[in-house]
C-alpha positions as CSV (number, residue, x, y, z in Angstrom):
1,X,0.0,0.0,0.0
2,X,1.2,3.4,-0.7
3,X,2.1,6.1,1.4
4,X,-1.1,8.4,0.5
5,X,-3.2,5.0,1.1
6,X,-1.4,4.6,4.6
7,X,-1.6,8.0,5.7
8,X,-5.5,8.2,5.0
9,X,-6.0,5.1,7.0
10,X,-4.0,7.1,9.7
11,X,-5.8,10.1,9.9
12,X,-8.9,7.8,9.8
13,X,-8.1,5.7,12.7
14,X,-7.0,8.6,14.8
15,X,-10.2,10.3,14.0
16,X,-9.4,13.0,12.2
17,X,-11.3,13.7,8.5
18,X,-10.1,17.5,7.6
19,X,-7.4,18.1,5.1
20,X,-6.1,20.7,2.6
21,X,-3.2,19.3,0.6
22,X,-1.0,17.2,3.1
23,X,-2.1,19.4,6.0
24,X,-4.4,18.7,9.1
25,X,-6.2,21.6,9.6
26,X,-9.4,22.2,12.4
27,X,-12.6,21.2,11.6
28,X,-14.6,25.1,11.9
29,X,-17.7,26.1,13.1
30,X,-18.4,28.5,9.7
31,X,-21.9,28.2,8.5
32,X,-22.7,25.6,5.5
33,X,-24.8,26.2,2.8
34,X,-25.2,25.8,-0.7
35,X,-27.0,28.0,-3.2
36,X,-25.6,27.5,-6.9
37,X,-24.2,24.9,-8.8
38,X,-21.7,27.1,-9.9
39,X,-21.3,29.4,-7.1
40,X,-18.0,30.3,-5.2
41,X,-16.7,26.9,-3.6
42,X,-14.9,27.5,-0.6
43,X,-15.7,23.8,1.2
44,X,-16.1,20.2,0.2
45,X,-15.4,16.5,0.9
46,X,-13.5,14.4,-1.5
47,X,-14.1,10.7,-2.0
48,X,-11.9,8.1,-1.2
49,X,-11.7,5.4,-3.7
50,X,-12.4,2.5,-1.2
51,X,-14.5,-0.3,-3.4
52,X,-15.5,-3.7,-3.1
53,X,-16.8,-5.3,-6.3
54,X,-20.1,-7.0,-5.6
55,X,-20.0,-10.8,-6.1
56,X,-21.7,-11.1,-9.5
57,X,-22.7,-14.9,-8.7
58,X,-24.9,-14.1,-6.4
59,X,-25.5,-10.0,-7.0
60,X,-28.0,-10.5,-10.1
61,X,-29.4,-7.4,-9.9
62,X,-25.7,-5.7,-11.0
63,X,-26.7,-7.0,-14.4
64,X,-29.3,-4.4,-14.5
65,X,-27.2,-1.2,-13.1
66,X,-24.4,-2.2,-15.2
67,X,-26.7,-0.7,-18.3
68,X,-25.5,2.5,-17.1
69,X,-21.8,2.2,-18.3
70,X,-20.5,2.0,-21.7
71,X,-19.6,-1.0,-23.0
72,X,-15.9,-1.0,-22.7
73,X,-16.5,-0.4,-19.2
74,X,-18.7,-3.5,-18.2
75,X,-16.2,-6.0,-19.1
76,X,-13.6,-4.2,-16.5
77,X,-16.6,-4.5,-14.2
78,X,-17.3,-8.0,-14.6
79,X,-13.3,-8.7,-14.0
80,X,-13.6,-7.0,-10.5
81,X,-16.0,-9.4,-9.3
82,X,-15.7,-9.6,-5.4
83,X,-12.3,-8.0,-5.5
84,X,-11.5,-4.6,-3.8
85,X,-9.9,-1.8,-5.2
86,X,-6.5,-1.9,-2.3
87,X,-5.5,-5.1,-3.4
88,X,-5.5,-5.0,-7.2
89,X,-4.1,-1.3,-6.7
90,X,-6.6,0.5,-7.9
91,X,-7.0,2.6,-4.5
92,X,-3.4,4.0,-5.5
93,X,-4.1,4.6,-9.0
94,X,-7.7,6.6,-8.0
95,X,-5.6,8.2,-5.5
96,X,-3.2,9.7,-7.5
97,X,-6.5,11.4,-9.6
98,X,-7.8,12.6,-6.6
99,X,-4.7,14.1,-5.5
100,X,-4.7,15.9,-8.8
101,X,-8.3,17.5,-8.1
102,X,-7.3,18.5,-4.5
103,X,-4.2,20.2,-5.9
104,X,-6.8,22.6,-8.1
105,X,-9.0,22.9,-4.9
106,X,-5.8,23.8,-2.8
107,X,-5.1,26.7,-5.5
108,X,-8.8,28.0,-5.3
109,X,-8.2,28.2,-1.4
110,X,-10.9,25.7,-0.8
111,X,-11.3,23.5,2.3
112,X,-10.9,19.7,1.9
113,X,-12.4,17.1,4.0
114,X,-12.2,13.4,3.6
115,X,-14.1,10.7,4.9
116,X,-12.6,7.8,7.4
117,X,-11.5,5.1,4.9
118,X,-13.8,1.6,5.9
119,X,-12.7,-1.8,5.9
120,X,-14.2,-4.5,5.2
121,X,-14.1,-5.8,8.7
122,X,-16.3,-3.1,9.8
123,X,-18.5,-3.3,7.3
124,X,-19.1,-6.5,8.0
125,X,-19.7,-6.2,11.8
126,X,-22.7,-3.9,10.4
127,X,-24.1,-5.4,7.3
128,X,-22.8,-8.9,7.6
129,X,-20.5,-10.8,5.0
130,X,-23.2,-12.2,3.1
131,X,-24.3,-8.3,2.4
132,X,-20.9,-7.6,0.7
133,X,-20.8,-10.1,-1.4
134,X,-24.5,-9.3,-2.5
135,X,-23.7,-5.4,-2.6
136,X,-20.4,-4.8,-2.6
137,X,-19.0,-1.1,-1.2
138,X,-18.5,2.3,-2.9
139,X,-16.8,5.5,-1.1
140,X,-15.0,7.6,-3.8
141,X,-18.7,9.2,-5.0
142,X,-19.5,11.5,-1.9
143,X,-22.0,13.6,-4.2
144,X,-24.5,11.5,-3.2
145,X,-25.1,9.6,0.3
146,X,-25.9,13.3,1.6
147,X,-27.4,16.4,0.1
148,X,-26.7,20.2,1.1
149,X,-29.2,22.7,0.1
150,X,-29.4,26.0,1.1
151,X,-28.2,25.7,5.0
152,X,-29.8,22.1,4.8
153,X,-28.1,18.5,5.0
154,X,-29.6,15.7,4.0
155,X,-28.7,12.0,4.7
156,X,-29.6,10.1,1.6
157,X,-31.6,6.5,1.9
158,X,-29.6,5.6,-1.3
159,X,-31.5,3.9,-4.3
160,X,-28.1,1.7,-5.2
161,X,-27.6,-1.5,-3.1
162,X,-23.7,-1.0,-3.6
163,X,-24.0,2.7,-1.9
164,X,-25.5,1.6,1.5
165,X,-22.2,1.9,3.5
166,X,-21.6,5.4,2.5
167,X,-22.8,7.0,5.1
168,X,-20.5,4.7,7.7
169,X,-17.5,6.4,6.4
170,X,-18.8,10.4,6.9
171,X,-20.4,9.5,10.4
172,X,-17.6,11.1,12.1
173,X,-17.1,13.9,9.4
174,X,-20.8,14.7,9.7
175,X,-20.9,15.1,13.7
176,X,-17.2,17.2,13.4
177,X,-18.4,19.4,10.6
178,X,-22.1,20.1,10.7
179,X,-23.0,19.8,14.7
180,X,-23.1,23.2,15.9
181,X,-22.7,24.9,12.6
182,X,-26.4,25.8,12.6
183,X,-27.6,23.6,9.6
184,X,-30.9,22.1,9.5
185,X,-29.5,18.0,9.7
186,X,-31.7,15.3,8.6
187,X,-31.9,11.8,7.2
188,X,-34.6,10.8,5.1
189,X,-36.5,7.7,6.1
190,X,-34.9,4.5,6.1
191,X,-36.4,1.6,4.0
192,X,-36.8,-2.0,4.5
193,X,-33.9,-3.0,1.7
194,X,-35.3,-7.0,2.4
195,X,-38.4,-5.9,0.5
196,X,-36.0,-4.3,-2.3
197,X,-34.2,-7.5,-2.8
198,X,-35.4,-10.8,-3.9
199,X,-33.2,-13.8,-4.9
200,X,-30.5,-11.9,-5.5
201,X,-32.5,-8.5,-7.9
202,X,-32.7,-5.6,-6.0
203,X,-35.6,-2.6,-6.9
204,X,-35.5,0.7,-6.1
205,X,-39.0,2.1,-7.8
206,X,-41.3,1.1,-4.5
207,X,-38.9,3.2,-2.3
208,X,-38.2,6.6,-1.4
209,X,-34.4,6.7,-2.2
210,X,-32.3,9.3,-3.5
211,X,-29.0,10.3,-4.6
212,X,-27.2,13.5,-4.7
213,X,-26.1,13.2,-8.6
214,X,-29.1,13.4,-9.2
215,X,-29.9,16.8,-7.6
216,X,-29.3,20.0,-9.4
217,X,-29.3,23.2,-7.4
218,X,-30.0,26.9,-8.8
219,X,-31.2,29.0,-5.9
220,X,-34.6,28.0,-5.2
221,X,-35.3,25.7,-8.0
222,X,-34.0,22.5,-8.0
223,X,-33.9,19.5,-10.2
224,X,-34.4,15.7,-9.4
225,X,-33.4,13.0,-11.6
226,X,-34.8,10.1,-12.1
227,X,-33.6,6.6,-14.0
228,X,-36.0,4.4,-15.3
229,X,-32.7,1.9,-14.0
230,X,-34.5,-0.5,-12.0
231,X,-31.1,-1.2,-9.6
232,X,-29.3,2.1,-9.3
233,X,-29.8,5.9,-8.6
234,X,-32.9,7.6,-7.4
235,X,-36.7,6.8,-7.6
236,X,-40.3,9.3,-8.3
237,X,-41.0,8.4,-4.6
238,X,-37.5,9.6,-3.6
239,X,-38.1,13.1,-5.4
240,X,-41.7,13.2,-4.0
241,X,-39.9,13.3,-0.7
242,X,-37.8,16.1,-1.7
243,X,-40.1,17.7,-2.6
244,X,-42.2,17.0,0.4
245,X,-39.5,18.4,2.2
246,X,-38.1,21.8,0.7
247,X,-41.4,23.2,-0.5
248,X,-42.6,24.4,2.2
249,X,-39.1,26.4,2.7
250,X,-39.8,28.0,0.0
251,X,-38.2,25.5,-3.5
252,X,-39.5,24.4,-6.5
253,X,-38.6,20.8,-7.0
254,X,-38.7,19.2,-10.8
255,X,-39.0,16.1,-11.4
256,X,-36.3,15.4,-14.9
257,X,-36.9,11.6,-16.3
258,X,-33.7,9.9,-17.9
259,X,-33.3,6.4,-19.2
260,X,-31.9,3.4,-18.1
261,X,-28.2,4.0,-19.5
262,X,-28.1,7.5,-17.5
263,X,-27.1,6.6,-13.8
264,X,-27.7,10.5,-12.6
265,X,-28.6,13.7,-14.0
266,X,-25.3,15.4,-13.1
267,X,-24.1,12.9,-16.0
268,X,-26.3,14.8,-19.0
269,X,-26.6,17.9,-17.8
270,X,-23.5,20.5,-15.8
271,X,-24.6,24.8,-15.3
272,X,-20.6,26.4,-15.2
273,X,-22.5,29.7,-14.9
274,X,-25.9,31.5,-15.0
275,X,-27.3,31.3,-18.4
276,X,-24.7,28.5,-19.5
277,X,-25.6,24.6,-19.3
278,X,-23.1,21.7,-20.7
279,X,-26.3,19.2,-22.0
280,X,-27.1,16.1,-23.7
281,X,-30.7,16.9,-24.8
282,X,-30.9,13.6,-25.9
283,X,-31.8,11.8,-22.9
284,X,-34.2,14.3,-21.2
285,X,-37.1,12.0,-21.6
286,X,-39.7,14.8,-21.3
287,X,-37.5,17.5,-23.0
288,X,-34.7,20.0,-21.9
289,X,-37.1,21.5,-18.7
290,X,-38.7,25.0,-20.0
291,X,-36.5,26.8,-17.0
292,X,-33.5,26.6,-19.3
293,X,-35.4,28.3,-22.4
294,X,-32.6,30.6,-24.3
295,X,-29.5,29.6,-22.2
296,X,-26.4,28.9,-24.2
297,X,-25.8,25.5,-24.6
298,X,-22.6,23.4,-24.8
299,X,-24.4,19.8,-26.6
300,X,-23.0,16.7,-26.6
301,X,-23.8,13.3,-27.5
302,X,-25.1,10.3,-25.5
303,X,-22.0,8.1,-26.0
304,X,-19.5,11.5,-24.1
305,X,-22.7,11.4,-21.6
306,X,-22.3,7.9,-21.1
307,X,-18.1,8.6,-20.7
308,X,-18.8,11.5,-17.9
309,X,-18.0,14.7,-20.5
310,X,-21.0,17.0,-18.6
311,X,-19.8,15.8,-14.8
312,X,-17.7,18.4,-14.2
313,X,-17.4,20.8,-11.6
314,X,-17.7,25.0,-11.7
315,X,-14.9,26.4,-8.8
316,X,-17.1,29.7,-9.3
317,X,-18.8,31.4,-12.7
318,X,-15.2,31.6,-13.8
319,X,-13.6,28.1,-13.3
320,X,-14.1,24.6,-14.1
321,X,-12.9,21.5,-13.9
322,X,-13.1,18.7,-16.6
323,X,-12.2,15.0,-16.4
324,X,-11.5,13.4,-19.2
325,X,-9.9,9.7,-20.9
326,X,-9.5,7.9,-23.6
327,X,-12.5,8.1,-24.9
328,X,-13.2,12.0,-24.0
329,X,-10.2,14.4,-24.6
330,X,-12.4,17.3,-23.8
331,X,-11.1,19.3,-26.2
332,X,-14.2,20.6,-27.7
333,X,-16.2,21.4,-24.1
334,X,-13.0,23.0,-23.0
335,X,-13.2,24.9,-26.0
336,X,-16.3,26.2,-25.8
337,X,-16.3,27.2,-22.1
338,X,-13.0,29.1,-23.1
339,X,-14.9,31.1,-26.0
340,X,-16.9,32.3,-22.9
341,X,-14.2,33.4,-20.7
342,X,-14.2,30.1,-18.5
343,X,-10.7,29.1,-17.3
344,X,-10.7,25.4,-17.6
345,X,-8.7,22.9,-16.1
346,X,-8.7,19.2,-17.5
347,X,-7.4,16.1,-15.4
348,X,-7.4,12.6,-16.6
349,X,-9.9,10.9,-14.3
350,X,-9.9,7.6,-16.4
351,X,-9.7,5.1,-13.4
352,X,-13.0,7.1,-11.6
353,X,-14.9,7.2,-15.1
354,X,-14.5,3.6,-15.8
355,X,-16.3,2.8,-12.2
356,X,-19.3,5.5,-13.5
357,X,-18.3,8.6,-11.6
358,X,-16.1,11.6,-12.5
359,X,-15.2,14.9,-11.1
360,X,-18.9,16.3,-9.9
361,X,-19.9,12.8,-8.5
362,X,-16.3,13.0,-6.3
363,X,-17.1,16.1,-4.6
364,X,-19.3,17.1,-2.4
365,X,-19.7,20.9,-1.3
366,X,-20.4,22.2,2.6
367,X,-19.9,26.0,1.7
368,X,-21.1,27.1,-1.9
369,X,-22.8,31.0,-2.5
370,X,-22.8,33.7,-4.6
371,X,-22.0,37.0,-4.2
372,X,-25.2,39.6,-3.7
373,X,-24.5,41.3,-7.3
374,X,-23.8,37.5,-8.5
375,X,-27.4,36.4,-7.2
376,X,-28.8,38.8,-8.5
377,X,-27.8,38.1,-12.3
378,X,-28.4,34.5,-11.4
379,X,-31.9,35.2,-11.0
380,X,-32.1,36.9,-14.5
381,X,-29.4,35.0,-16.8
């Protein structure tokens, strides 16, 4: 194991989860909140790229969520079966990508955190061994076990078997960083996950579940995907609760339909600034959603969609960042946001694509807001 490996399992046994570059800093007690996707990032937790494959003998339902990645990417998948990502030395390899992010965050002055890295001993001691092998574990994504909204944080019930342990490895994060910072903390309801899985298929569409790649938020209207993927990523009943929940506070939660292949809507559709939204219009089952009507758009096709071309991530209305592979250079994205006076910066983030995520699903912001002039011209683009 490498010495970035090591030292994460260090800090996580000693209990400590804040750091910026290779230095421990104190968790504070600054106010969190979110307003804009693309508003000036100043916090957020990065993933670490602890995985167990699920054990595809017995984990039939994978079968189904595997729809969502291209087809040079399934048959790395099925190679990984019941392996984890420390011993073939993929942790290292993911690592060294997410070092490469942090390093941009670290130049933008913004605040890293990092959840504890699990093992599968405790996982086990909570789920039991037979669950791993059924469901297999997934930390790098930390877009989506929780939500923040406005000064609101959200525990996700997640709508993807393999995402249930999540939430394990931010438990001490969460009580450092949001206790006592004045945020409204909630989880949604849990579900019975023994009526979501039978003989070895697992369903999410009777459940409220939810997952943070899936929520898009632009002041007080936000978006909710959907994937008609039986096995993975959020369901109607888990944007009804959403709903349920920020109306009355004053949102406007949409509903946005995708299909099967689309794991999250954060994968077909990115807003870098007010007025400017990197889309596939392709897979908006019901149509691009009338809120967008005469933004400039950045299109691209379903098969870059499907290789994580629109999951980047906005440092503010004048910054982004782009992964990209071999089979999305990001030339022509990085192009156009240029032509718009967007500094860009591309990393290759090949080894986090290939397991379905990318830069946007890797991050997860505590502190996000525009300025009062900024707001302002967000409301009229």
């Amino acid at each position: 194991m490498q010495y970035a490996t090591r030292s994460l399992i260090v800090l996580a046994l000693a209990g400590i989860t804040s750091i910026a570059g290779s230095n421990v800093v104190e968790a504070s007690m600054n106010e969190i909140f979110v307003d804009y996707e693309y508003g000036d990032l100043k916090e957020a937790i990065v993933g670490v790229p602890f995985t167990i494959y699920p054990d595809l003998s017995v984990a039939k339902w994978a079968q189904e969520a595997l729809k969502i990645l291209p087809e040079t990417e399934v048959a790395k998948a099925m190679e990984l079966s019941g392996k984890d990502s420390v011993s073939i030395g993929k942790y290292d390899e993911m690592e060294k990508e997410n070092n490469a992010l942090i390093s941009i965050l670290n130049e933008h002055s913004v605040k890293v955190w990092r959840p504890e890295v699990l093992t599968r001993e405790r996982v086990v001691r909570n789920f039991g061994e037979e669950f791993i092998r059924l469901a297999g574990v997934s930390q790098q994504y930390t877009r989506d076990p929780i939500l923040v909204i406005g000064n609101n944080v959200i525990e996700n019930t997640m709508g993807s078997l393999y995402r249930r342990c999540d939430i394990l490895g931010l438990r001490r994060l969460l009580m450092e960083r949001v206790m006592g910072s004045g945020a409204h903390w909630v989880a949604m309801p849990g579900v019975d996950y023994s009526g979501m899985i039978q003989n070895g298929q697992f369903d999410k569409t009777g459940f409220p579940v939810l997952e943070g790649g899936d929520v898009v938020v632009l002041g007080k209207k936000i978006f909710v995907g959907t994937s008609m993927n039986r096995a993975t990523g959020s369901s109607e009943l888990g944007y009804a609760w959403l709903k349920s929940y920020l109306e009355p506070q004053g949102y406007n939660v949409e509903r946005v339909r995708l299909p099967e292949d689309i794991l999250h809507l954060d994968v077909a559709l990115s807003v870098p600034r007010a007025g400017v939204m990197i889309v596939c219009p392709e897979v908006f089952l019901d149509g691009i959603p009338s809120y967008f009507k005469g933004w400039k758009r950045i299109e691209v096709t379903r098969d870059e969609t499907r290789h994580l071309t629109a999951n980047g991530l906005p440092l503010d209305e004048g910054h982004y960042i782009l992964g990209v592979n071999d089979h999305f250079n990001g030339k022509s994205v990085k192009k156009a946001l240029e032509a718009l006076g967007i500094t860009v910066y591309a990393i290759s983030f090949a080894r986090h694509n290939e397991d379905g995520g990318s830069i946007r699903c890797s991050t997860q912001p505590l502190m996000r807001k525009l300025s009062k002039s900024e707001n302002a011209k967000a409301e009229h683009p």
